[in-house]
TIZA-471356 format. One record per residue (C-alpha): residue in one letter; chain; z, y, x. Coordinates in steps of 0.05 Angstrom, whole numbers, always signed. Each point is the difference from the previous one (the first is absolute). Layout:
BEGIN
  rest  kette       z       y       x
     a      A       Z       Y       X
...
END
This chain:
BEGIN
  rest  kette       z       y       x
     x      A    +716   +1944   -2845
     x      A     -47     -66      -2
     x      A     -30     -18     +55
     x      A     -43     -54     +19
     x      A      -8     +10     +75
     x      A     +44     -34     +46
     x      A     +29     +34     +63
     x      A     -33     -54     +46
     x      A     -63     +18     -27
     x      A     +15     +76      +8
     x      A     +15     -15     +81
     x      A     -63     -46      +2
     x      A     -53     +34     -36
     x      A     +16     +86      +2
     x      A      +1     +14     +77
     x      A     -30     +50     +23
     x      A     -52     +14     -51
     x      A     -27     +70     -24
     x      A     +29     +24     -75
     x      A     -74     +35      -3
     x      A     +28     +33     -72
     x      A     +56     +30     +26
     x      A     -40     +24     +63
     x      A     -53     +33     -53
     x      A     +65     +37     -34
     x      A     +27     +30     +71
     x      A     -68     +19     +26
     x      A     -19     +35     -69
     x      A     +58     +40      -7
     x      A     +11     +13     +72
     x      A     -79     +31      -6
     x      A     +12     +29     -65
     x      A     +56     +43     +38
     x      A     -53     +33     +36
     x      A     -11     +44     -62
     x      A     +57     +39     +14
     x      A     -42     +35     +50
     x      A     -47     +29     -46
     x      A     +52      -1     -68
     x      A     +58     +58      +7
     x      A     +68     -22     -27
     x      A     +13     +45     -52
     x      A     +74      +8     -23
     x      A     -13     -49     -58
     x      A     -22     -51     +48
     x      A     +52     +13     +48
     x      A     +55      -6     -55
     x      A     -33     -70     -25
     x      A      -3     -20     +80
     x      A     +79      +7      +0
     x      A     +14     -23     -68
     x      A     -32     -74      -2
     x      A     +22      -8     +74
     x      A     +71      +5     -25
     x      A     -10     -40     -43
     x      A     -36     -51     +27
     x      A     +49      +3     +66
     x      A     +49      -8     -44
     x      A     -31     -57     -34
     x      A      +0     -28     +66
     x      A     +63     +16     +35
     x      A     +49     -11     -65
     x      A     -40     -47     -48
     x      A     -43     -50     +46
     x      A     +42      +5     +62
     x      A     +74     +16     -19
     x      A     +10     -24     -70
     x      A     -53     -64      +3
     x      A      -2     -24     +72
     x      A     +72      +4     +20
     x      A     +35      +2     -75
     x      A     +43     +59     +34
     x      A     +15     +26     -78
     x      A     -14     -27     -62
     x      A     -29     +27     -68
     x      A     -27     -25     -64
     x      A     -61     -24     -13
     x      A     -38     +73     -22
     x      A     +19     +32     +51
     x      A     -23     -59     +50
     x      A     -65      +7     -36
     x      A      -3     +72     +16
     x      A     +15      +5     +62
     x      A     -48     -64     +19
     x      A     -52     +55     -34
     x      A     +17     +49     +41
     x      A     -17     -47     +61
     x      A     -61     -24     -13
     x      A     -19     +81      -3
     x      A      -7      -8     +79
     x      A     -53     -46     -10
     x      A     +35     -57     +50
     x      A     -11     -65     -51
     x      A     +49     -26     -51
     x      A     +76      -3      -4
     x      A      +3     -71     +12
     x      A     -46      +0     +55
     x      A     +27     +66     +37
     x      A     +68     -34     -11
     x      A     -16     -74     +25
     x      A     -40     +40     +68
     x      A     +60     +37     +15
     x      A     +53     -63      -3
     x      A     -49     -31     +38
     x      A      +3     +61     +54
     x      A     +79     -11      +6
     x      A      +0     -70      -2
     x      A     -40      -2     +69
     x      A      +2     +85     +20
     x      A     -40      -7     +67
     x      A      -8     -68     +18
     x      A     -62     -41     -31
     x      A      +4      -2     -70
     x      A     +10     +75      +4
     x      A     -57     +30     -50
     x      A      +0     +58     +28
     x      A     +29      +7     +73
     x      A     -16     +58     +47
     x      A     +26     -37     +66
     x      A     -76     -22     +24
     x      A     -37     +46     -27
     x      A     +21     +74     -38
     x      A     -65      +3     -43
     x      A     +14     -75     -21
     x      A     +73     +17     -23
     x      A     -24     +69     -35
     x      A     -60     -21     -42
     x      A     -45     -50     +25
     x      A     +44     -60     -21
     x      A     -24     +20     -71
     x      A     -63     -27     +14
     x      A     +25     -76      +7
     x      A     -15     -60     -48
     x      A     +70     -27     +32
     x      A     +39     +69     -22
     x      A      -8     -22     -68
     x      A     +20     -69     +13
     x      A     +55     +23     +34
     x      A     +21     +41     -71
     x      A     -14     -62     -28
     x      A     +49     -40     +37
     x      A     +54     +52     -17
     x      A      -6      -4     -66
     x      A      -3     -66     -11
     x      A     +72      -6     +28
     x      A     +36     +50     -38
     x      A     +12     -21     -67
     x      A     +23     +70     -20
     x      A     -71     +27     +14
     x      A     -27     -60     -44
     x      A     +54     +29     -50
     x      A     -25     +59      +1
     x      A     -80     -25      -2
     x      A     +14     -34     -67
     x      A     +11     +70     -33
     x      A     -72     +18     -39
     x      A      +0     +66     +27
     x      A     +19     -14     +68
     x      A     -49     -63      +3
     x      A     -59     +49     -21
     x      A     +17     +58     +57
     x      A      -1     -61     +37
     x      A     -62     -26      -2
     x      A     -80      +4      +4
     x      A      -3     +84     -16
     x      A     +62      +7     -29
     x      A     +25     +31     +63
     x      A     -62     +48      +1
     x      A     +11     +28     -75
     x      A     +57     +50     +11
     x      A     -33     +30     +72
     x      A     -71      +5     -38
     x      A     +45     +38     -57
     x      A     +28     +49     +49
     x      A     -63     +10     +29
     x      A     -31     +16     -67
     x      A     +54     +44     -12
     x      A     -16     +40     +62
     x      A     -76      +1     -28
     x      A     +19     +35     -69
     x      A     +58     +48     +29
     x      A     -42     +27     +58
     x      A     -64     -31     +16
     x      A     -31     -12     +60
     x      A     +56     +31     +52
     x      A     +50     -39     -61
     x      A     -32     -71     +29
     x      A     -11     +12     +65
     x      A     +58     +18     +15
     x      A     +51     -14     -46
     x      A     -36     -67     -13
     x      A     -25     -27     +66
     x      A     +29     +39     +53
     x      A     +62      -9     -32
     x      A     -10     -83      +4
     x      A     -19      +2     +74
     x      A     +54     +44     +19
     x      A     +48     -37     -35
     x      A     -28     -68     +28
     x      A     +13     +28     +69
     x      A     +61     +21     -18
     x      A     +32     -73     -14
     x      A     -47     -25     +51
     x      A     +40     +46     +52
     x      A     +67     -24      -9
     x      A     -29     -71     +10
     x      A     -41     +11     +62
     x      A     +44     +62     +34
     x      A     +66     -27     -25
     x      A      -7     -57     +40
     x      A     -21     +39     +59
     x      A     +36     +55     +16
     x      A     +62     +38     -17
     x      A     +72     -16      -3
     x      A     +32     -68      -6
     x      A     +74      +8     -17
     x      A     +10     -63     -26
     x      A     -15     -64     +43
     x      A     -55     -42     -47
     x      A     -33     -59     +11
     x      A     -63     +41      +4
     x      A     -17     +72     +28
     x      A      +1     +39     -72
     x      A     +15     +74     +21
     x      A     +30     +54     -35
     x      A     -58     +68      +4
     x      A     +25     +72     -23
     x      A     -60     +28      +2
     x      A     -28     -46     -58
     x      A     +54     +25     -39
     x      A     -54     +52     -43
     x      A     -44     -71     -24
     x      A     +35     -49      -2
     x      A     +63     +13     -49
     x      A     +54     -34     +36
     x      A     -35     -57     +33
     x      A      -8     +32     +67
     x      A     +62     -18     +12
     x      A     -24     -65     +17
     x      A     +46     -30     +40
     x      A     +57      +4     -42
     x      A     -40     -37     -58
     x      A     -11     -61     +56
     x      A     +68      +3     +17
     x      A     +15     -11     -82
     x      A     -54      -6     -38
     x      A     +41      -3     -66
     x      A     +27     +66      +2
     x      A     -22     +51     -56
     x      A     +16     +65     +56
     x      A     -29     -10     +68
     x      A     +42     +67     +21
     x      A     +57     -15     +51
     x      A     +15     +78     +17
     x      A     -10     +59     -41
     x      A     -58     +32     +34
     x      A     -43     -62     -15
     x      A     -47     +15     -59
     x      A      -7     -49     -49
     x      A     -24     +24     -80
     x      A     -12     -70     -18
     x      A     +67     -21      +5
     x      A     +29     +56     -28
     x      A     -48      -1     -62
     x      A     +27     -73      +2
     x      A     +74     +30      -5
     x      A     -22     +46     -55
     x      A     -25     -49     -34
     x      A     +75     -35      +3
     x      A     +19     +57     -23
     x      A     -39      +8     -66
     x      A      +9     -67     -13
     x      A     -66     -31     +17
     x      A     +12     -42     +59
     x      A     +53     -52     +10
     x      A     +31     -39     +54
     x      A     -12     +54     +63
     x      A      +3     -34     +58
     x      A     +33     +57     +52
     x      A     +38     -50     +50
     x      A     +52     +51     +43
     x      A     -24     -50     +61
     x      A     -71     -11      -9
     x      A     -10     -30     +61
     x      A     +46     -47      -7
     x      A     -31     -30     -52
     x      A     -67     -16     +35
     x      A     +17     -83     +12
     x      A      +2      -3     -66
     x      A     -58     -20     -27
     x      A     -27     +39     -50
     x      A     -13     -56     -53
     x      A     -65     +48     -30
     x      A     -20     -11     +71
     x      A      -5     -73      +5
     x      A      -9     -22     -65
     x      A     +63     -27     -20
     x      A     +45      +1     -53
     x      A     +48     +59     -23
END
């Protein structure tokens, strides 16, 4: 991905200024959730609710976060392409710039640098760091020192869902699906409440997962495993255990922790669609090595 901005212009010049678009987006379809009051789910509606969120969580959890951020499996080229689709469903920006943001999150988790931290302030860790100029720098910054994300930018399709409204396309799709298949209760709720709830949904494990819960593993940072985020958040509540190694595809370490997106991962090994698994038996041992994906070096 070409960029033309340095990073000491990104420290110098984004501090601490309002993203007014992105403020427009939350406080629209924040409001536009409101309609639920006076809109009944009906069982269509309810069905398109669960159906996009799993995909779109999935989009998330496996394609952005597992397969793109931390390279914990790998896959060919379609199937990247699909499953960077799938993410930009949750309406949360571009693969590359989800990606860069969250490297950027691991590379400093709770100290400055940190774009979305919890430890001053719980609504600054949970949604309001959205509305920075210097989150997007920060994204910026990541990607600009992982050559496998510019790798992956120089793909046409992946350059497009990228960029300007590429990202936008395959949300306003789904939301114009939920139009046709069941109207008005179809969009509101399959459309936008689906979009905020999943939004709080990643936003959780961000804000609450470095706030309370369990910490079996000693980080650098205070990442915390929560149970009861097990229903949203398909595997990634177990948060501390990702800290501890961010490279592994399964963030399960005993058999009552829930975790579908590593076992759709390990399905996927199975059919023959992903590659290269990364299931260390020690996971934990394995966290002072630094993820290359993480720092932008070489692998």
């Amino acid at each position: 991905m070409a960029h033309t901005t340095s990073p000491s212009m990104i420290q110098r010049g984004a501090s601490r200024r309002t993203d007014w678009p992105v403020v427009a987006i939350l406080v629209v379809l924040h409001a536009a959730c409101l309609l639920c009051i006076a809109v009944p789910p009906t069982a269509v509606s309810l069905i398109l609710f669960g159906g996009w969120f799993m995909l779109a969580g999935f989009g998330i959890t496996v394609g952005y976060h597992r397969l793109l951020s931390h390279r914990a499996f790998e896959c060919g080229i379609w199937h990247k392409r699909v499953w960077a689709t799938l993410g930009t469903l949750a309406l949360q920006g571009g693969p590359v710039f989800w990606v860069g943001l969250h490297r950027r999150h691991h590379q400093f988790s709770d100290r400055d640098g940190d774009p979305h931290s919890p430890r001053h302030r719980l609504l600054e860790g949970h949604m309001l760091w959205m509305v920075r100029t210097e989150t997007k720098g920060g994204a910026i910054l990541g990607a600009l020192t992982a050559r496998d994300l510019r790798a992956i930018s120089t793909d046409p399709y992946m350059k497009w869902l990228d960029r300007g409204f590429g990202p936008l396309v395959p949300w306003v799709i789904t939301m114009a699906l939920c139009w046709v298949i069941d109207g008005v209760p179809g969009l509101v709720w399959g459309g936008v409440a689906r979009t905020v709830f999943g939004w709080h949904a990643t936003w959780l494990v961000n804000s609450v997962g470095h706030r309370w819960g369990k910490r079996p593993h000693s980080t650098d940072d205070s990442s915390r495993n929560v149970w009861w985020l097990a229903p949203i958040a398909f595997g990634d509540q177990w948060h501390n255990n990702h800290h501890a190694n961010p490279r592994s595809a399964v963030l399960t370490e005993a058999w009552w922790q829930l975790d579908p997106s590593g076992w759709l991962i390990l399905l996927l090994g199975k059919l023959g669609l992903a590659q290269s698994i990364r299931r260390p038996k020690n996971r934990y041992a394995e966290r002072a090595q630094l993820d290359p994906a993480l720092d932008g070096s070489d692998s």
